[in-house]
N, C-alpha and C positions, 0 to 999 in steps of 0.2 A: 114188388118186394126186392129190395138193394142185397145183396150178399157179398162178402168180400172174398175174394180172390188169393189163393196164396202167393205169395215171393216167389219170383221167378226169377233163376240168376241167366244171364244174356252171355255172348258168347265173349262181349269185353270184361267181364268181372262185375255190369254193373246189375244191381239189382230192380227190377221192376214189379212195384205194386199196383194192381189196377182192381179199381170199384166199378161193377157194370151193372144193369140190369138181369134182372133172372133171364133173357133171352138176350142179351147182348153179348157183345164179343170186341176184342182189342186186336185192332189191325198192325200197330206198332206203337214202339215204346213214344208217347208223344203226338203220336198221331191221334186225328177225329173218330172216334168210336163210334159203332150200332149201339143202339138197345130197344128193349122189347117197346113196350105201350107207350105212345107221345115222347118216344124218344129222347126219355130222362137225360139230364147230362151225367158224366163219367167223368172221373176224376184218375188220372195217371201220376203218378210221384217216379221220380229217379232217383237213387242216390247210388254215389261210388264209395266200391269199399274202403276202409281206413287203411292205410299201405303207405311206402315210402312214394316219392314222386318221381319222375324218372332223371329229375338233377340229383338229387339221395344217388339212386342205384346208379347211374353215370360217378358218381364222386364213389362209391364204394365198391365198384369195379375197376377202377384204375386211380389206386390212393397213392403211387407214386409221383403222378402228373399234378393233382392237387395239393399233398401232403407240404413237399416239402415249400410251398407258398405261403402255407397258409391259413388258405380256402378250405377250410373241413366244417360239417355239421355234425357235431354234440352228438345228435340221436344216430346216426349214423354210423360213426366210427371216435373213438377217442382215446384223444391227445393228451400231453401232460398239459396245465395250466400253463404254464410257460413257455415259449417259444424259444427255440436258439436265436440267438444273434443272428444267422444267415436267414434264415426266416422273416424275424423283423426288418432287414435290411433290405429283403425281395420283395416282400408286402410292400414296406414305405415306397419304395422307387417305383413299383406299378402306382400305388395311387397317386405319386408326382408324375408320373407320366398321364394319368388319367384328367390331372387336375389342369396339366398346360394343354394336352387337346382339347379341352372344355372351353378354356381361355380362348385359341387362337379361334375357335368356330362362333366364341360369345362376339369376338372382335375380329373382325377381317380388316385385311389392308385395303384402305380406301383405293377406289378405283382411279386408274392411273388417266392422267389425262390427255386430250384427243392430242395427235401429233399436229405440228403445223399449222395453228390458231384453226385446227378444225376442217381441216380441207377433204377433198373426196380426192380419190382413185381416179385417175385418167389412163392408166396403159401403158405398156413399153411403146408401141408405136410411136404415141405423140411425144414419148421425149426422144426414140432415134430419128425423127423428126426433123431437130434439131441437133442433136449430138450425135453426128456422126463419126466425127473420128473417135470419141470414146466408145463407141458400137462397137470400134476399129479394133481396137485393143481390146476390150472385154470378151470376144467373142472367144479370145483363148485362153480365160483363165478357165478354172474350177467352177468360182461362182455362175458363169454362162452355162456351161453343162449343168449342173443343178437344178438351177432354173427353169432353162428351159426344155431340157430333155428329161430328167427325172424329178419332179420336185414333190417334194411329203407331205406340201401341207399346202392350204390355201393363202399363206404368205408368201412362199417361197416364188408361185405361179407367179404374181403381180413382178417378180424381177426387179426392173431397177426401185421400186417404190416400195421395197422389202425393208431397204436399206436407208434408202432416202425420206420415205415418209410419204402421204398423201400428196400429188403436185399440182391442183390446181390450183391454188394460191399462187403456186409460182410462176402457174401460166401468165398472170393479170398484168406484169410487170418485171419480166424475164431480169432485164439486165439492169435494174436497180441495185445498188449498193443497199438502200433501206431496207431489200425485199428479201432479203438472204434469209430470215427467219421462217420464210414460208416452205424450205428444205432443210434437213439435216445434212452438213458439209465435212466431209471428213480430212479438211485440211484445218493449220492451226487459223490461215487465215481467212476463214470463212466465218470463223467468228461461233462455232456450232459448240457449247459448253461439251468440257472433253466428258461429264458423267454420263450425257445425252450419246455421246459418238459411244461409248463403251459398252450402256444399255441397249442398244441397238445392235452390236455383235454380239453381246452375250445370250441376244434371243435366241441366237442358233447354236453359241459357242458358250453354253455354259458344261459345268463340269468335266472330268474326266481331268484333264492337265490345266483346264484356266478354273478348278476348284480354288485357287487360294490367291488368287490375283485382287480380291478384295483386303486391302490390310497388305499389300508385297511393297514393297520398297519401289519395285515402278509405280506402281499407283497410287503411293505416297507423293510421291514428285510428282502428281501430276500427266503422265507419260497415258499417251489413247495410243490404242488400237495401230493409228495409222501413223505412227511416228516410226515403225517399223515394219508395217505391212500396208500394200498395195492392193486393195481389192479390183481393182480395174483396168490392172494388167499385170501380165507373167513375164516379170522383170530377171524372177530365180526360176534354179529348177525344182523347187517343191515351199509352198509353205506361202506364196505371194509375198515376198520380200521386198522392200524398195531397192536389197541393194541385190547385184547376183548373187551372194552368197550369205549365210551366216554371221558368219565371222566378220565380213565386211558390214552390216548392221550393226553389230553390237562395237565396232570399232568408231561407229557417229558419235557414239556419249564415250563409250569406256577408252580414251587417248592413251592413258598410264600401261593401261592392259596390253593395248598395241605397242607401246614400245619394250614393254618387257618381251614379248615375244621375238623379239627383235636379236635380243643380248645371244650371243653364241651358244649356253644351255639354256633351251628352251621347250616348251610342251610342242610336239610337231603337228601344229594347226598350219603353219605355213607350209608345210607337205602336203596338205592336205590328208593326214591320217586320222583327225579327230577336229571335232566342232566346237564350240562354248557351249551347246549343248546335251553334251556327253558328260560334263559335269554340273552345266547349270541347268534350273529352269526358267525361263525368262519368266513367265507366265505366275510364278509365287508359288512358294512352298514353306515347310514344315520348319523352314532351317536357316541361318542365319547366310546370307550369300547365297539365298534361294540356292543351294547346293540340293540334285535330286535325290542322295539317300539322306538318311539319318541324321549323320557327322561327317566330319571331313574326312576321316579315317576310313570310314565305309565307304566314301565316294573314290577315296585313293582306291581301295583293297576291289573296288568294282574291276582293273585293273592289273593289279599288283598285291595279285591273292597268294602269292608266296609270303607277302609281309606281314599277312596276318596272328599268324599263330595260332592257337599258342605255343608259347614256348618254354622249356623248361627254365635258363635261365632270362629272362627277361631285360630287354630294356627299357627305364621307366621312363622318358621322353617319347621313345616309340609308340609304346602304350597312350601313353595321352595326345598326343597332337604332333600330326605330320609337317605341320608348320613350325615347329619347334627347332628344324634343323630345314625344311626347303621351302624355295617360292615355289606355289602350284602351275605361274605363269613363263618365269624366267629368270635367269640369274645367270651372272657373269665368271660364276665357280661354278666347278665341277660339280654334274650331279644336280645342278637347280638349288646349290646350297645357299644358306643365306650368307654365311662367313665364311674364307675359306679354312680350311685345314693346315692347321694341327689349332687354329685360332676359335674357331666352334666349338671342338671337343673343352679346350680350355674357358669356356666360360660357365662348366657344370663343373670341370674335374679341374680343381685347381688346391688343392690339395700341398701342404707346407713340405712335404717331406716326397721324395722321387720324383719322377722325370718331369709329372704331369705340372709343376708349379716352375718350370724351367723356361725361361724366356727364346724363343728362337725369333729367329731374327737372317737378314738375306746372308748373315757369314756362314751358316749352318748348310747354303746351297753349294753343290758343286761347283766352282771355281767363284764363290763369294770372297776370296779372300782368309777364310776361319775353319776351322774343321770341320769338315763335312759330316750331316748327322742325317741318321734313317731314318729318325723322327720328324724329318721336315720334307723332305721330297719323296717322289711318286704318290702313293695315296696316305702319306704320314702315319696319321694315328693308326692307321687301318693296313699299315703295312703289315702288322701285329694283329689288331683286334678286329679279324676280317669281318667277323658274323654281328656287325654292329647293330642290326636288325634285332638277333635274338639267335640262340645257339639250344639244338636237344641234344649238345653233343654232353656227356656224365662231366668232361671235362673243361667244361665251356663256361665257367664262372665269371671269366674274363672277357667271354667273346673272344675269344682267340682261335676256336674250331668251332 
């Protein structure tokens, strides 16, 4: 005789019905049961109570982290039918974010191909081997230390074939001119395509300052890795430069640069107080002149944080561009101006009526021959309107305090 068993609730919430024989018994919810005579079979059911799920109570215990996305359930908690705009805007751009990782993992970049028509690893031994004077000189750069004293990964350990590529291809036929393909060369005359020389330092040297060097005006032209740097020996004191110094690198291409530096006011690079890299970044940036802030104004005021402002009354060339009135490199007037004075102020304030529309000219100078005028010697316009920068003085409309 079968009898049925009442509902039993378990200590998870869920309910357990079990059918036994009149001398059987349930050892667990699921489990193989006794029973009495020939061992009738028994029948266990489970079911869970009807209840939220623990995504519901996770979404209805912190409705600020889901709400304003989105992401709410109806039964749960409710929302107007209509979403705000910020809402709609945070939903769309997760599921476009959703939908280009989907993409790049549907599509992967095909596998790059083997270096050096395929060659294997031989060792630093067999190539100081042969190259010993470059042994000679490498052994004091950065790259040496790295290498071989602390290296991060299992490229870096191989050394010189981190850089060069697998070499036994090049073993086969060392000093052929046809064979040069079977190494990566980081001169221009080795023939090694400069994408290949650039790909190859960017294994180790991507991001942080060579982020934008993809799309920079060096690498528009053309310009690798090693048209300014020497990996294979320590020529400067920091940075492996071909030349000793900064300044002397960037003076190979930029000739105009060096000779403005030259002119009597100039930026004191030739003192050696500052680099091309305290304004520039060789490496590509945000900004037009790979200049390392923003704008040129912010590159000045990196500097020349008095010129910033603001200021009460302003002046609107200052405001806009530092170049408007200096060369950032050099110039032959006072100051790094581009024109001199009173001949600069005169091509914004020219003005029909007072001083400013008055022609001066060399009579104006002390012993010119003509009357001598304030408006033309020592600092001219500025004899007067000292705060040409910008003035917080109540009285300074003029720039004159």
């Amino acid at each position: 005789m079968l009898r049925r068993r009442p509902r039993v609730e378990s200590e998870t919430g869920a309910t357990v019905t079990a059918v036994t024989g009149a001398r059987g018994r349930v050892t667990s919810a699921g489990a193989e049961a006794e029973s009495g005579a020939g061992n009738s079979p028994v029948t266990v059911s489970i079911s869970q109570p009807a209840g939220p799920s623990h995504e519901q109570t996770v979404r209805k215990r912190f409705p600020r982290i889901f709400a304003p996305l989105g992401f709410f359930d109806p039964n749960v908690m409710k929302f107007p039918s209509s979403l705000p705009p910020l809402r709609l805007a945070l939903a769309a751009s997760g599921l476009a974010a959703a939908v280009l990782v989907t993409s790049i993992v549907a599509n992967p970049k095909p596998p790059v191909p083997a270096l050096n028509n395929g060659a294997e690893y031989v060792g630093e031994a067999i190539c100081i081997a042969c190259h010993q004077p470059q042994n000679t000189q490498f052994t004091h750069t950065v790259h040496a230390n790295v290498f071989r004293l602390n290296p991060k990964n299992e490229q870096e350990k191989i050394s010189c074939e981190a850089c060069h590529g697998p070499g036994s291809n090049h073993l086969k036929d060392p000093v052929s001119p046809s064979n040069r393909n079977s190494l990566v060369g980081f001169t221009r005359e080795w023939g090694t395509p400069v994408a290949l020389q650039t790909a190859m330092c960017q294994s180790c040297h991507a991001g942080a300052g060579q982020t934008f060097w993809d799309g920079s005006v060096h690498a528009s032209n053309n310009l690798s890795c090693s048209d300014c740097h020497n990996p294979m020996a320590k020529l400067s004191s920091s940075g492996l430069l071909k030349k000793p110094s900064i300044n002397e690198t960037c003076y190979t291409c930029h000739q105009q640069q060096r000779a403005e530096f030259a002119k009597r006011s100039h930026m004191p690079l030739l003192e050696g107080k500052m680099t091309c890299v305290d304004c520039h970044n060789p490496h590509g940036s945000t900004t037009k002149g790979m200049l390392k802030a923003d704008s040129i104004n912010e590159t000045c005021y990196s500097c020349h944080s008095e010129k910033r402002g603001p200021f009460l009354w302003e002046h609107a060339p200052v405001r806009d561009n530092c170049l408007s009135c200096h060369n950032p490199h050099g110039s032959n007037h006072d100051k790094l101006l581009n024109v001199a004075r009173p001949f600069l102020c005169q091509q914004c304030h020219g003005n029909a009526q007072g001083h400013q529309s008055t022609l001066f000219n060399a009579g104006g100078v002390i012993g010119g021959g003509g009357a001598p005028s304030t408006r033309i010697f020592g600092r001219s316009c500025q004899n007067c309107h000292s705060q040409v920068h910008g003035s917080n003085h109540p009285g300074g409309a003029r720039l004159q305090r």
